[in-house]
C-alpha positions in Angstrom: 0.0 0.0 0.0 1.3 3.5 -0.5 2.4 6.2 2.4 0.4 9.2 3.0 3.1 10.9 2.7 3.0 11.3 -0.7 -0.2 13.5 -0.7 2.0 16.1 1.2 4.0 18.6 -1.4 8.3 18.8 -0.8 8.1 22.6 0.0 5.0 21.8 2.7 7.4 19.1 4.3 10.6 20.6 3.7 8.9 23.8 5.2 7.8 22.1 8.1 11.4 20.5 9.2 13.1 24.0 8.4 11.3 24.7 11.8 11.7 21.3 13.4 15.7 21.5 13.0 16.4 24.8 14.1 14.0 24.3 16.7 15.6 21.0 18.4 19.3 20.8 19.2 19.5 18.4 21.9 21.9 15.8 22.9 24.2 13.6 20.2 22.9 9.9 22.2 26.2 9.8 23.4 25.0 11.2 26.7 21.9 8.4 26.9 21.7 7.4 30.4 18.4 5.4 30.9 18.3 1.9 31.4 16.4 0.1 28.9 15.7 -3.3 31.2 13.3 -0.6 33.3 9.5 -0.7 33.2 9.2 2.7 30.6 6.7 3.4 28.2 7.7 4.8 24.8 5.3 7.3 22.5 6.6 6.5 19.4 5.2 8.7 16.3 4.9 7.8 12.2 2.8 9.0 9.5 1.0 5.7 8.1 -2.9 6.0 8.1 -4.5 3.5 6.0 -6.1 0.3 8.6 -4.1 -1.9 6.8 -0.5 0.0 7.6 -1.8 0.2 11.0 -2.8 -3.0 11.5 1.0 -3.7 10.4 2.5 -1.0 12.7 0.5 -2.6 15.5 1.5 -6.5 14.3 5.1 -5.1 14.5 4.8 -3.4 18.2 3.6 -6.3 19.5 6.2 -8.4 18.4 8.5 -6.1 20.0 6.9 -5.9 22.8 6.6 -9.8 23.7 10.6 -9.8 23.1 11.1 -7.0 25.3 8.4 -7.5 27.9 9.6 -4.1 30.2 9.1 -1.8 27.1 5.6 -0.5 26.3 5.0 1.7 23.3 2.2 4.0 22.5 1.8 4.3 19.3 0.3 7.6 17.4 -0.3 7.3 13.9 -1.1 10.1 10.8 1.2 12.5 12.2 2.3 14.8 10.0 5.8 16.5 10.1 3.9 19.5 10.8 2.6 17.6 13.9 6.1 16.1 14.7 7.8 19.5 14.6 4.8 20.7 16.8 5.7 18.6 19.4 9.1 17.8 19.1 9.6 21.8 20.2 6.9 21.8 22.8 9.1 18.4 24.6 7.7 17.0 27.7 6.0 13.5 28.5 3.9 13.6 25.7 6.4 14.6 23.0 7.4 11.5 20.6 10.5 9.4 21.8 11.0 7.5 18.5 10.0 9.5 15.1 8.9 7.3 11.5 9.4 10.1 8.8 8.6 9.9 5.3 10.9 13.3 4.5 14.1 11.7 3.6 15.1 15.4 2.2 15.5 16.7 5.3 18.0 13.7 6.7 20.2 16.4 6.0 18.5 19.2 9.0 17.7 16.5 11.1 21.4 15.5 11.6 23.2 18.8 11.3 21.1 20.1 13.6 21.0 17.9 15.8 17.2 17.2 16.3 17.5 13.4 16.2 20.1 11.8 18.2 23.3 10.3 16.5 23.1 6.7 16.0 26.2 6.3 15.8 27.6 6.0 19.5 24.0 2.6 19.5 25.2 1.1 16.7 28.8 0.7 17.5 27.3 -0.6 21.6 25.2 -2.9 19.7 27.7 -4.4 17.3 25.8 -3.4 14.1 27.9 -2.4 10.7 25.7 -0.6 8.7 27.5 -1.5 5.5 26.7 -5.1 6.1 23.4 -4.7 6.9 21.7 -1.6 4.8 22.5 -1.3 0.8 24.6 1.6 0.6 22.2 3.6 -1.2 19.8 3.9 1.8 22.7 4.5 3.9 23.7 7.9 1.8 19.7 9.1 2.5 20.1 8.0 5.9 22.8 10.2 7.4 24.9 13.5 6.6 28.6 14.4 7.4 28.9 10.7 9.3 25.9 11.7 11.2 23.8 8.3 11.5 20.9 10.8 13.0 18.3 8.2 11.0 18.0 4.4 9.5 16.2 3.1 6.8 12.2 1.5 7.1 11.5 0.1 4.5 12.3 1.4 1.0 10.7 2.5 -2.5 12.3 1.9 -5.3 10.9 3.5 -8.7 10.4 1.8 -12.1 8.0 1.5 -15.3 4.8 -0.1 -14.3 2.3 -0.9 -17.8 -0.7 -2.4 -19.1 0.3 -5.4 -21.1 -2.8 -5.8 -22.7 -2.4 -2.0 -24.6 1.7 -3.4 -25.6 0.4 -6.8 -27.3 -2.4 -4.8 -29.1 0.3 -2.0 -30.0 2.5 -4.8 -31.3 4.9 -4.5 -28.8 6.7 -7.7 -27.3 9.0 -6.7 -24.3 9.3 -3.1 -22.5 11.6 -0.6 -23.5 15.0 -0.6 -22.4 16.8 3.1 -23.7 15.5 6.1 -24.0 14.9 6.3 -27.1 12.9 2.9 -27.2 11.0 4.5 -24.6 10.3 7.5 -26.7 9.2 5.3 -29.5 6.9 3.3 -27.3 5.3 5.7 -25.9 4.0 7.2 -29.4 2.8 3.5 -30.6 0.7 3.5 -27.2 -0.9 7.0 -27.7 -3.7 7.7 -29.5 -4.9 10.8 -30.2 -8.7 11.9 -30.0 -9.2 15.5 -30.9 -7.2 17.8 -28.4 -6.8 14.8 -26.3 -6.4 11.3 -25.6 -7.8 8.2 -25.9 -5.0 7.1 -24.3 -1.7 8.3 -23.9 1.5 6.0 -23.7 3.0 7.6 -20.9 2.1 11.0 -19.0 6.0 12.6 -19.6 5.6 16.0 -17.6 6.9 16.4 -14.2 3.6 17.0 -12.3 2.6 13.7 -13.3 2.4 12.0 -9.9 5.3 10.1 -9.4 7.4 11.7 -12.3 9.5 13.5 -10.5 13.1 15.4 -12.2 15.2 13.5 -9.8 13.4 10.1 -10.1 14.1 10.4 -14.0 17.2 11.7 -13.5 18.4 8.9 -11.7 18.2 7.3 -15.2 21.1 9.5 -15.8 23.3 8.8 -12.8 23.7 12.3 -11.7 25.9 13.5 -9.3 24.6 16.0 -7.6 27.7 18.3 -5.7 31.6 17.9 -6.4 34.1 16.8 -4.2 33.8 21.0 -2.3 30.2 20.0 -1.8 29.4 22.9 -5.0 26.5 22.1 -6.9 27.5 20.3 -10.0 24.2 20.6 -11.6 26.2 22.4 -14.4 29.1 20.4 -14.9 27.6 17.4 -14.8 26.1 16.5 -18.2 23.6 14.1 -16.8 21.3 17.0 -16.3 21.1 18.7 -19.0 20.6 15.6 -21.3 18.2 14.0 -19.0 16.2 17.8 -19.3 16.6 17.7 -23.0 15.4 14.1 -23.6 11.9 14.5 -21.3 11.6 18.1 -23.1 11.7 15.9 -26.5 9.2 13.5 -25.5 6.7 16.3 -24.6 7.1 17.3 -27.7 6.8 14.0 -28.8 3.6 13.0 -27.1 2.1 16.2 -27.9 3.3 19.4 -26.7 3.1 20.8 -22.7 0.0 22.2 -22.8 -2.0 19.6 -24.9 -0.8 17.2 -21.9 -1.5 19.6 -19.0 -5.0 19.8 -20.3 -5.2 16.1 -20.7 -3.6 15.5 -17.1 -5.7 17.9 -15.4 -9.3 14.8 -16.1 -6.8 12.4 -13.9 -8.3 11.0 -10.8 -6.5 11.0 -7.3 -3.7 8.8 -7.2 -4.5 7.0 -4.5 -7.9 5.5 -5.7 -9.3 3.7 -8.1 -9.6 6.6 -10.6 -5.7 6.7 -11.0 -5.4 7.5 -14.8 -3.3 3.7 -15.1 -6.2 2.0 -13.4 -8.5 3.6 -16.2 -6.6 2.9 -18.7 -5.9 6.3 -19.5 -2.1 5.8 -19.8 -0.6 2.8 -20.9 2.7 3.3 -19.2 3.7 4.7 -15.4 7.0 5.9 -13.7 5.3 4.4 -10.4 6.7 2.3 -7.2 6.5 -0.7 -6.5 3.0 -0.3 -4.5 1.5 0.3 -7.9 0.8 -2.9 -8.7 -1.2 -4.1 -6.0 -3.4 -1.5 -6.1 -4.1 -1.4 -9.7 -5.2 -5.1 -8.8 -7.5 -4.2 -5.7 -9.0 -1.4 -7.9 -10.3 -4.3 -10.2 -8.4 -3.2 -13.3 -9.2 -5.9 -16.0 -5.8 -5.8 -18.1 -2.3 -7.9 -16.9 -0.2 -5.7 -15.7 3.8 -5.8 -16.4 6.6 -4.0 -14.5 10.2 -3.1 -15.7 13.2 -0.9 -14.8 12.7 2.3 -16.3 15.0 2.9 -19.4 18.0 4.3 -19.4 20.3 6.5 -21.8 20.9 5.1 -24.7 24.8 5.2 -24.3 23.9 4.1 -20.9 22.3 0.8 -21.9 24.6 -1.6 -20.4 23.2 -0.5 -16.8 19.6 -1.2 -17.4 17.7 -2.5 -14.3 19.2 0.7 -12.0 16.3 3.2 -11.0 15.9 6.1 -7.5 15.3 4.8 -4.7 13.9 6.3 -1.6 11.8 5.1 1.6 10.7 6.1 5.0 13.4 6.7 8.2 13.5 6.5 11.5 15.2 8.0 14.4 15.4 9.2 18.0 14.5 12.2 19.3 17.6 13.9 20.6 15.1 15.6 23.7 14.0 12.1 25.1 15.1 11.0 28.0 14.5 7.5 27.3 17.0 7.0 24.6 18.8 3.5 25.1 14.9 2.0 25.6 14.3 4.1 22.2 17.1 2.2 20.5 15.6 -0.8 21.3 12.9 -0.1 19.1 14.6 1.8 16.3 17.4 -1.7 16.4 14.1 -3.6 16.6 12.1 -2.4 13.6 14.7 -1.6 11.1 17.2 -4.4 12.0 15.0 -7.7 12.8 15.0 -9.8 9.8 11.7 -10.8 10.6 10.3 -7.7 11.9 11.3 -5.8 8.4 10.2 -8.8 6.0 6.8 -8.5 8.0 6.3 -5.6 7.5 7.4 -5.0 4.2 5.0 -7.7 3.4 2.0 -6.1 5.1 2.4 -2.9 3.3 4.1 -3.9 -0.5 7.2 -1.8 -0.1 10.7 -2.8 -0.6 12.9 -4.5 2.7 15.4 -2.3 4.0 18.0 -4.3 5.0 20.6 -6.7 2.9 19.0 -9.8 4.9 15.4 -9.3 4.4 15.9 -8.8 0.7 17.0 -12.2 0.5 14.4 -13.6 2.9 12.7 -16.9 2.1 9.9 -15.5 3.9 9.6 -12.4 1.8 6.5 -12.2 -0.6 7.5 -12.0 -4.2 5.2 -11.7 -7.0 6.3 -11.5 -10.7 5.0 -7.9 -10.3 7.6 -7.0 -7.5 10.4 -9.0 -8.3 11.4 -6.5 -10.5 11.7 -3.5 -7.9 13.3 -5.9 -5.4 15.9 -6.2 -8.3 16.0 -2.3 -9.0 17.0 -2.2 -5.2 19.6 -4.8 -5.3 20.8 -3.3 -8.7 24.2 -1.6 -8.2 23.6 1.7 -9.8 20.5 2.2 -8.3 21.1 5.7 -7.0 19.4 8.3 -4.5 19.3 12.4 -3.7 22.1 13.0 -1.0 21.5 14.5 1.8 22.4 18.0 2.2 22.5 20.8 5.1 19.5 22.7 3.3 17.6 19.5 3.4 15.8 19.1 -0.1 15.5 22.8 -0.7 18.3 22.0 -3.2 15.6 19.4 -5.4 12.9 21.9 -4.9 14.8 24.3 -7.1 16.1 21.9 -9.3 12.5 20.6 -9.7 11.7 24.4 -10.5 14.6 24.4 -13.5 12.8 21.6 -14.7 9.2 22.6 -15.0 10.5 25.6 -16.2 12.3 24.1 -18.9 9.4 21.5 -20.2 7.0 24.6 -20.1 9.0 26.1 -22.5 10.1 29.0 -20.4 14.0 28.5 -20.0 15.4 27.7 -23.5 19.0 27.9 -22.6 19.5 25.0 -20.6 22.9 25.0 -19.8 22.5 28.7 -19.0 19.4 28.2 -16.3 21.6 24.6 -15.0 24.7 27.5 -14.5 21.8 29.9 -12.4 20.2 27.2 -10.5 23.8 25.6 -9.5 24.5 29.1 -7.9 21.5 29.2 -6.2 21.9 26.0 -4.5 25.5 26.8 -3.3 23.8 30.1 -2.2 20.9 28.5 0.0 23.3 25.7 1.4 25.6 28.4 2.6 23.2 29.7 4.4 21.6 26.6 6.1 25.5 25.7 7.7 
């Protein structure tokens, strides 16, 4: 099932934790003094909502909680960062212990300001490499400047989700591996009807749910800052040919506003009205919870999934994709931190405990060991994102100290630049690179 917080925009989250960090400084968990075999109770805090992911939150607490029969944990569920910033400033009794975020932007604020508690000082008591036990890629989303303020729950990892049915009538045998296949794939699934669709291969434009610049980017394998931590957004050619290949395809499919119109009949994403459910698009850039609910919203068609394609010179790293997930840490205010640990090792650590709940909810294991679980639940479907995450190349957004202020105005460059409004690419890479330096500056 998906996360709420997906519904919530980046600038509302990123927003919110701008206040959180500068709000919290705390202790690093190096000072932790409780002891963890005492009768305490625990409020830990995420953001899941759906009965099903709280049925699974609960399933998990309890298992804990049997194991470590002197730890109780209330548990407060659909809290949004807003709410979590709320009371992590406030403190006291009733402030959260043990925070489940989805904003892996703001790893970055949480750790350099020091509003969760450093890891670091837990793992090394417990005996726990990270680089044995996370893929590296969730580590890099996970921590900032050797800061372990957060570990990864669960993950999501991103990749082409179609209707199989609408390839076999196009003639189409296999998905598309390159770009350019892509491009060409696309056309053979569209058909036109007037000013609009009767249905479009794939919705290309960056406000098209999951379609994010830095989830097609990571086709690319950008890298994001130089060795000085500058923005490299304009050395980098990654950027600027991963802009001018979506640009072509809306152009392609089209045109920007001929799609905008068409995009703006889509249903919510989260229901049964999703435009891929309908029919309405052949083809989505979509995680791997995608698939399970097309099925419970009764979609009659088979439904295939695939890496998303890469560059064409690019080609012999097919199967990479963005990855991404949900974190969780310690607040660095609780008094209670060596109990908290306990559950943070607990739930993102336990074999069990993560292949559980990765099955409950259809996302991705977090940990090296739970991706090669017997016990984990593999369809056909999600095979193919449990490979994306094992792949290699699979890449991620690193953290930085401005959180992901510095994505929010890359993502800005990029609408800008399919709408038609920047023309010089290279030029508005060159402005937006100086903007970022600009804005981290200022967040150290």
């Amino acid at each position: 099932m998906p996360r709420t917080r997906r519904l919530t925009t980046a600038a509302t989250a990123v927003a919110a934790l701008s206040v959180l960090a500068t709000a919290c400084t705390g202790q690093s968990g190096t000072a932790a003094s409780d002891d963890p075999d005492k009768e305490v109770t625990l409020n830990f805090w995420h953001g899941w909502s759906a009965p099903s992911e709280a049925k699974a939150i609960e399933e998990n607490i309890a298992r804990f909680e049997k194991a470590h029969p002197n730890i109780k944990v209330k548990v407060t569920g659909n809290m949004t960062d807003d709410k979590i910033n709320q009371a992590l400033r406030a403190g006291g009794d009733k402030a959260p212990d043990v925070v489940s975020s989805f904003t892996t932007d703001s790893v970055g604020k949480f750790c350099n300001s020091g509003a969760f508690a450093d890891l670091n000082p837990f793992l090394r008591k417990s005996g726990i490499d990270t680089a044995k036990v996370f893929p590296k890629t969730l580590l890099e989303y996970t921590r900032f400047n050797g800061n372990q303020c957060t570990l990864p729950l669960l993950n999501d990892a991103y990749g082409l989700v179609y209707n199989k049915d609408a390839f076999k009538a196009a003639g189409i045998t296999e998905p598309p591996k390159t770009w350019s296949q892509f491009a060409e794939v696309a056309q053979k699934l569209t058909k036109p009807d007037g000013d609009s669709y009767a249905q479009l291969g794939v919705m290309p434009t960056y406000h098209g749910y999951e379609t994010t610049p830095v989830r097609v980017a990571a086709q690319w394998s950008p890298k994001y800052f130089d060795a000085d931590g500058k923005s490299n957004l304009a050395k980098d050619p990654a950027f600027a040919n991963m802009l001018t290949a979506q640009k072509d395809l809306v152009a392609k499919l089209g045109g920007y506003e001929k799609l905008e119109k068409f995009r703006s009949t889509f249903g919510d994403e989260w229901s049964a009205e999703h435009p891929f459910h309908k029919g309405q698009v052949a083809m989505q850039i979509d995680g791997e919870w995608r698939p399970a609910m097309a099925k419970e919203a009764g979609v009659t068609f088979e439904i295939g999934t695939a890496p998303l394609p890469v560059p064409d010179d690019q080609a012999a790293d097919y199967g990479k994709g963005y990855l991404s997930g949900t974190i969780m840490g310690i607040a660095s205010g609780s008094k209670k931190q060596n109990a908290s640990w306990e559950l943070v090792k607990y739930m993102t650590t336990d074999t069990e405990a993560v292949v559980a709940f990765a099955n409950a909810i259809h996302n991705v294991p977090s940990t090296l060991a739970a991706l090669e679980s017997p016990n984990l639940q593999v369809t056909p479907e999600f095979k193919t994102f449990i490979d994306i995450a094992r792949h290699p190349k699979s890449n991620t957004t690193p953290a930085q100290a401005d959180g992901g202020t510095y994505q929010l105005t890359f993502q800005d460059l990029a609408y800008a630049v399919e709408k038609g409004d920047v023309a010089d690419i290279p030029a508005g890479l060159a402005k937006t690179g100086q903007q970022i330096d600009t804005d981290i500056a200022k967040a150290k």
